[in-house]
Each structure stands twice: as structure tokens, then as C-alpha cells.
TIMI-2910 file (N, C-alpha, C, CB; in pm, 1 decimal, decimal comma, always signed):
<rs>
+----------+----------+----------+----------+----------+----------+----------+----------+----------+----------+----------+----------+------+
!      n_x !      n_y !      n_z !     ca_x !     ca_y !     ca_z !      c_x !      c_y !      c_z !     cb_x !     cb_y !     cb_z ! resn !
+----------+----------+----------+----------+----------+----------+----------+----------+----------+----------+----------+----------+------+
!  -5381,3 !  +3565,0 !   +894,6 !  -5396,6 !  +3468,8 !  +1002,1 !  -5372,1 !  +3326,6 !   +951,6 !  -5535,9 !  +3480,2 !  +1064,0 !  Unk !
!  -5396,4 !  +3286,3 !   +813,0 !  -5380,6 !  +3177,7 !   +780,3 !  -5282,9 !  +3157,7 !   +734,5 !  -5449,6 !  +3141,4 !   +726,5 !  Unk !
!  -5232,0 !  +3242,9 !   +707,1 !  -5009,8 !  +3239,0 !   +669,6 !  -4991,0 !  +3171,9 !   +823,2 !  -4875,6 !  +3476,2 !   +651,9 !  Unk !
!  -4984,5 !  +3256,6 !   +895,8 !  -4929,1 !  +3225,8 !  +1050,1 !  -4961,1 !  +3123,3 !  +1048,0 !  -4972,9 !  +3291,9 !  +1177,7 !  Unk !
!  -5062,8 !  +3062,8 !  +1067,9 !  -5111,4 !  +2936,8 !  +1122,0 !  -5069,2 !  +2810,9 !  +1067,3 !  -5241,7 !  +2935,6 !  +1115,7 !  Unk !
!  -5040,4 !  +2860,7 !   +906,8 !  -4990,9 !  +2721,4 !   +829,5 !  -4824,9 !  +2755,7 !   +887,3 !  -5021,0 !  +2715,2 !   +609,8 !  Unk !
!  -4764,8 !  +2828,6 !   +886,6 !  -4613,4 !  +2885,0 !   +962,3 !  -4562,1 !  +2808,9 !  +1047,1 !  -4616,6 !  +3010,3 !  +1043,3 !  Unk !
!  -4655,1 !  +2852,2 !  +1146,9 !  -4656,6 !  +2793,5 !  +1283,2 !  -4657,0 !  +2657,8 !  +1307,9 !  -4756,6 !  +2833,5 !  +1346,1 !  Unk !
!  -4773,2 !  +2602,2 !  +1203,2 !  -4780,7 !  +2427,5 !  +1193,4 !  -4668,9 !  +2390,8 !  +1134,2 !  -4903,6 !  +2357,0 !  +1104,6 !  Unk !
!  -4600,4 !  +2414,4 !  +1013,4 !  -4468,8 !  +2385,7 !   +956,5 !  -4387,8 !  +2410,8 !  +1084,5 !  -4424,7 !  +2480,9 !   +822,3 !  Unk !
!  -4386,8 !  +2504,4 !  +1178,0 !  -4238,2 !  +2497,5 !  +1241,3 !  -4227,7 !  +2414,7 !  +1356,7 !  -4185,3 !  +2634,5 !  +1286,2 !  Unk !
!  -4421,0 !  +2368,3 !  +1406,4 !  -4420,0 !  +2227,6 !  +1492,2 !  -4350,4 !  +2146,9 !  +1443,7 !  -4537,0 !  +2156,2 !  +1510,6 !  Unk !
!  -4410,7 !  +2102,2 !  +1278,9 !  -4374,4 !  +1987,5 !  +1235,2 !  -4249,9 !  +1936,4 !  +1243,6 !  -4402,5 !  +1983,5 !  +1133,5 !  Unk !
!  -4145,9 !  +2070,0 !  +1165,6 !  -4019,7 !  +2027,0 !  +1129,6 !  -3957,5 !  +1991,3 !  +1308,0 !  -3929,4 !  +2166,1 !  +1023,3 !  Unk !
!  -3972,4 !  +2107,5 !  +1409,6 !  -3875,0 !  +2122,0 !  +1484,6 !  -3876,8 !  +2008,9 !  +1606,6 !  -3878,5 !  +2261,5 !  +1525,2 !  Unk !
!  -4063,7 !  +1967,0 !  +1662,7 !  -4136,2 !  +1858,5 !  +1741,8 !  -4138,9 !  +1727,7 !  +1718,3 !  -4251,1 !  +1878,7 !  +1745,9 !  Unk !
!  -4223,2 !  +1733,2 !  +1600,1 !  -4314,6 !  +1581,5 !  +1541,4 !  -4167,6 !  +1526,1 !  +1450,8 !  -4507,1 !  +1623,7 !  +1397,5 !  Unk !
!  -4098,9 !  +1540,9 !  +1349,7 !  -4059,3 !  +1477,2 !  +1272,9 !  -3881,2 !  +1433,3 !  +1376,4 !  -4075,1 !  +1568,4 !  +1117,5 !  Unk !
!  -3836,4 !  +1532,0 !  +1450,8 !  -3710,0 !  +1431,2 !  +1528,8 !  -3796,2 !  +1347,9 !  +1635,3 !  -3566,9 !  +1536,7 !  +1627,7 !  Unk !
!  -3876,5 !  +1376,8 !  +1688,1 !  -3950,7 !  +1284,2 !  +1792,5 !  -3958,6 !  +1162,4 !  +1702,0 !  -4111,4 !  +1341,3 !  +1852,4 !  Unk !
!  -4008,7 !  +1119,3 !  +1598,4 !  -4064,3 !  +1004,6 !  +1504,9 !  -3934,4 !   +962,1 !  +1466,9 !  -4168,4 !  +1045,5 !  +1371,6 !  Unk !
!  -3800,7 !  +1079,3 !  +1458,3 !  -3662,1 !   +941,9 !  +1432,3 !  -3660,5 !   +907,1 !  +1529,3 !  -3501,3 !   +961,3 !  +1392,0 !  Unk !
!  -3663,6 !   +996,3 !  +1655,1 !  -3621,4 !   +914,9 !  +1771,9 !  -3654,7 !   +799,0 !  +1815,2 !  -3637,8 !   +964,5 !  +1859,1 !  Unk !
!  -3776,2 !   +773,8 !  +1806,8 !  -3881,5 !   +638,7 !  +1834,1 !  -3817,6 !   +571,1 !  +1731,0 !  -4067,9 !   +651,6 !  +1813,6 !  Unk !
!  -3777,1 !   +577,9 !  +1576,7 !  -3719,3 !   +475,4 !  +1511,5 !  -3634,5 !   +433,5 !  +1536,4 !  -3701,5 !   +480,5 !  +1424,5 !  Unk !
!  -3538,1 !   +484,6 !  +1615,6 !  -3381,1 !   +481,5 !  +1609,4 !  -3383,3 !   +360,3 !  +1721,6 !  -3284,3 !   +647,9 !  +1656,1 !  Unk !
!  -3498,2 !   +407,3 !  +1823,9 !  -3536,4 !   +316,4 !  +1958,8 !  -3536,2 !   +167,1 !  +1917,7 !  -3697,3 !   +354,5 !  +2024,3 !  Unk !
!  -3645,7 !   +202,4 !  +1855,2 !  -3689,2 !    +47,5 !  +1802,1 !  -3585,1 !    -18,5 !  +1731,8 !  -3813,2 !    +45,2 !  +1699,3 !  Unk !
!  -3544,4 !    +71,3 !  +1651,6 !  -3409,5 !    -29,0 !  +1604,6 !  -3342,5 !    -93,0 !  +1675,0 !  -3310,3 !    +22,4 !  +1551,1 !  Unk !
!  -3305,3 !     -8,3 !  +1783,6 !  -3210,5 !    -77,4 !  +1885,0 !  -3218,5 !   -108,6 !  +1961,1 !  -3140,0 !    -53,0 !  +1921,9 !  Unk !
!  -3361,7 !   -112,7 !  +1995,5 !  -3437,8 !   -271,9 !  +2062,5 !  -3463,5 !   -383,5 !  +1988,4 !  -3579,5 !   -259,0 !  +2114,9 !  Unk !
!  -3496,3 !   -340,7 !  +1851,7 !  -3489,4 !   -515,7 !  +1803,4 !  -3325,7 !   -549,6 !  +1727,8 !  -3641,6 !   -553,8 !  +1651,3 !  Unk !
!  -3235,3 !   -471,3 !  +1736,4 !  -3099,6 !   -546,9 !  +1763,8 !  -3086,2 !   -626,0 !  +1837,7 !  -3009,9 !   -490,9 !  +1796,0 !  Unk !
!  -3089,6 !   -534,5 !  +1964,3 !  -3070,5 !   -594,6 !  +2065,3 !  -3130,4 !   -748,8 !  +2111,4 !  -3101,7 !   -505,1 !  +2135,8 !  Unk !
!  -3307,1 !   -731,5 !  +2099,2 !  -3393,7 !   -837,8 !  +2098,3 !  -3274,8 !  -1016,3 !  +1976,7 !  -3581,7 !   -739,7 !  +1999,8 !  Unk !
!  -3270,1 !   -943,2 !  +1889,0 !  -3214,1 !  -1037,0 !  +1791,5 !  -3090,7 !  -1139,1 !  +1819,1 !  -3176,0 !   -956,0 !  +1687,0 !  Unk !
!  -2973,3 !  -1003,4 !  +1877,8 !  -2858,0 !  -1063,7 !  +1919,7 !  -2911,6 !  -1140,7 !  +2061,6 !  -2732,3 !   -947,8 !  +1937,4 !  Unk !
!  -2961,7 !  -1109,3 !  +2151,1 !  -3019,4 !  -1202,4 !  +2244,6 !  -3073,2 !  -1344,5 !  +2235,3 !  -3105,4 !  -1146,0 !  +2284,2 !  Unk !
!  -3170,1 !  -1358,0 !  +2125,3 !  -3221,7 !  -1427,2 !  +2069,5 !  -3121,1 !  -1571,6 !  +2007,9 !  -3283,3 !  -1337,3 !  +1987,3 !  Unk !
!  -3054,6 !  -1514,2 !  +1923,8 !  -2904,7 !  -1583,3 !  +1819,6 !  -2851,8 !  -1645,0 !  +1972,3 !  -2749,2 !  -1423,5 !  +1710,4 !  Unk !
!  -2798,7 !  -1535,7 !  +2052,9 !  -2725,7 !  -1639,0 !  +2157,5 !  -2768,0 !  -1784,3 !  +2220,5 !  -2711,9 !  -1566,3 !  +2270,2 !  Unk !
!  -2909,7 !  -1706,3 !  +2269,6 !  -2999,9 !  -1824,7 !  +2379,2 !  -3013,0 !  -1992,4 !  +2291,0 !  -3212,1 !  -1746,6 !  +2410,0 !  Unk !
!  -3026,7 !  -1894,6 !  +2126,6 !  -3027,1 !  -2031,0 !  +2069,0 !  -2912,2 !  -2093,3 !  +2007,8 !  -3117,2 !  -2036,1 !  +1978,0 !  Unk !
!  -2811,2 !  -2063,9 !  +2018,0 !  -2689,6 !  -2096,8 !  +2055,5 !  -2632,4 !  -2159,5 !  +2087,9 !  -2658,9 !  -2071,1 !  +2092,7 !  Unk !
!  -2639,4 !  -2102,8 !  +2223,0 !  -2621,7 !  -2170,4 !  +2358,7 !  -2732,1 !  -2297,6 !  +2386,2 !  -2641,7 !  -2049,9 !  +2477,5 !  Unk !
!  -2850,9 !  -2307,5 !  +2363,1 !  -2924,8 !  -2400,9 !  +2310,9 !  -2909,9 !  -2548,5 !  +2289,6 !  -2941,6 !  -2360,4 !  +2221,0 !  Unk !
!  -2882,7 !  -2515,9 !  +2159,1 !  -2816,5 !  -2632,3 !  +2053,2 !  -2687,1 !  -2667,3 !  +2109,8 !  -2789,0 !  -2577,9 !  +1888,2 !  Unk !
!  -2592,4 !  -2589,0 !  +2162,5 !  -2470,5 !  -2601,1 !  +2209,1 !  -2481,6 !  -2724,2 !  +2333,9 !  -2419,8 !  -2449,7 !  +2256,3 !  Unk !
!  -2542,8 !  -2681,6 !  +2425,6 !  -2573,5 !  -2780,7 !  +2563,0 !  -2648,6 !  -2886,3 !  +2528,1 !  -2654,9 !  -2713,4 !  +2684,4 !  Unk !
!  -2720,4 !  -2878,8 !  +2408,8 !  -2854,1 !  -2980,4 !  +2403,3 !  -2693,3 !  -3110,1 !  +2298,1 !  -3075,1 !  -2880,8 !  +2260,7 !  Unk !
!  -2606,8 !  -3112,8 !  +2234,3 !  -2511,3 !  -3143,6 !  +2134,1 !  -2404,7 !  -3226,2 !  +2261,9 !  -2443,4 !  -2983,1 !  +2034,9 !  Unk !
!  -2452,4 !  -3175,7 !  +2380,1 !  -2309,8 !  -3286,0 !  +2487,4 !  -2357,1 !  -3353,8 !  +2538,7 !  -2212,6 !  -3239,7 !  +2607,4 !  Unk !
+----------+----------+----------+----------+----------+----------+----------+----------+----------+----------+----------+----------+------+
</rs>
């Protein structure tokens, strides 16, 4: 019973928990790209209008 059970938890882990946790990384990454390049522009554009 305790083979199975540690089995079973290994095949949550690998197949559930560990692509779910890239997925959320991959997210965030490419929300704070995104956040960043947004960011770079506004201030940018900024300095750009504030310079005429």
C-alpha cells in the first residue's frame, strides 16, 4: 500500500503539480515583459513630449 501511494504521489507530481508551476512561470514572465515594454514606452513617450 505504501509503494502505491508513494507511486501514485510521484505520478501527481510529475504529470499535475510540476507543468502547472511552468505554466504559472512562463505567465508571469510574460506579464512582466509585457508590464516592462509598456513601461519603457510610456516613459518614452514621456520625456519625448515633456523635450518640445
Amino acid at each position: 500500500m505504501l509503494v502505491i501511494g508513494v507511486l501514485l504521489g510521484l505520478f501527481v507530481l510529475f504529470n499535475f503539480v510540476l507543468p502547472l508551476l511552468v505554466g504559472l512561470i512562463k505567465l508571469a514572465l510574460i506579464v512582466g515583459v509585457v508590464a516592462l515594454l509598456v513601461f519603457v514606452a510610456v516613459f518614452v513617450l514621456g520625456k519625448h513630449s515633456r523635450s518640445q
